[in-house]
C-alpha positions as CSV (number, residue, x, y, z in Angstrom):
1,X,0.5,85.1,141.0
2,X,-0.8,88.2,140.1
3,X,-4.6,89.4,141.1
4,X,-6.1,89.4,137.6
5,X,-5.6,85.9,138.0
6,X,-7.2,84.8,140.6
7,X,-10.1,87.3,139.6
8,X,-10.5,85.3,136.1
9,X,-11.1,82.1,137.0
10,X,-13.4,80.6,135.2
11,X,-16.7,79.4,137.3
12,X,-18.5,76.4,136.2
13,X,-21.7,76.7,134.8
14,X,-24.9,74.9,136.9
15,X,-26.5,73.6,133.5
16,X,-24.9,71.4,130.7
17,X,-26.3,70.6,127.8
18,X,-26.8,66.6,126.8
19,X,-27.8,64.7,123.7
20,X,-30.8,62.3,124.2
21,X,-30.9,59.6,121.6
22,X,-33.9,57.3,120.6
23,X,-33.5,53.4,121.8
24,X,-35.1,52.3,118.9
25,X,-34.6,54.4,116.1
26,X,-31.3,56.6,116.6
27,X,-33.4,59.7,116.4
28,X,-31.2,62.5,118.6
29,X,-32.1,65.8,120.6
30,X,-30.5,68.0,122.9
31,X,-31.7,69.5,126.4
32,X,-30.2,70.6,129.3
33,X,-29.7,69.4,132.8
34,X,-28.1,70.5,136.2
35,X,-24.6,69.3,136.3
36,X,-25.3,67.1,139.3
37,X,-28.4,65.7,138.1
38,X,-28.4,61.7,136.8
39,X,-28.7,61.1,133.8
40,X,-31.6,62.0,131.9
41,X,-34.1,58.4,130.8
42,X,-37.3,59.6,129.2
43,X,-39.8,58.7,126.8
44,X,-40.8,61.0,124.0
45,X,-42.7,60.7,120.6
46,X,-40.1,59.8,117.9
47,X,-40.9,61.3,114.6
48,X,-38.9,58.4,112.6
49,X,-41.4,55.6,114.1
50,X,-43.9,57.8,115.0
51,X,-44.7,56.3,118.2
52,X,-43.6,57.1,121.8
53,X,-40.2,55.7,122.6
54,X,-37.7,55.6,125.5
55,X,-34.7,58.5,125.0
56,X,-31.6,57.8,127.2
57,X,-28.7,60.7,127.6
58,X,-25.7,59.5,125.0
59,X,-22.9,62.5,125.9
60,X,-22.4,66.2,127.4
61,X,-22.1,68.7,124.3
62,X,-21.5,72.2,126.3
63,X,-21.7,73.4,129.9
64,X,-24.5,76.6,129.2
């Protein structure tokens, strides 16, 4: 194994980013998180229904 190698190796990031869907309307958004974090539950205001509703994390995009 030659040093280049072992100098290369990729590091994984700390942050990953996450798509948060609506419950009741399928309305999506992304944000980040730390890596070790739970997954994100939240409620935010949902354009579609225009009310507040509960988002719940649906699926890692990209590390950032």
């Amino acid at each position: 194994m030659r040093l280049t190698n072992v100098l290369l190796k990729k590091v994984k990031s700390k942050r990953i980013m996450v798509v948060l869907e609506s419950a009741v309307s399928g309305h999506k958004f992304n944000m980040f998180r730390d890596r070790l974090a739970d997954k994100i539950e939240l409620i935010r205001f949902d354009p579609y229904i225009q009310q507040d509703s509960l988002y719940r994390e649906r699926k890692k995009i990209r590390s950032a």
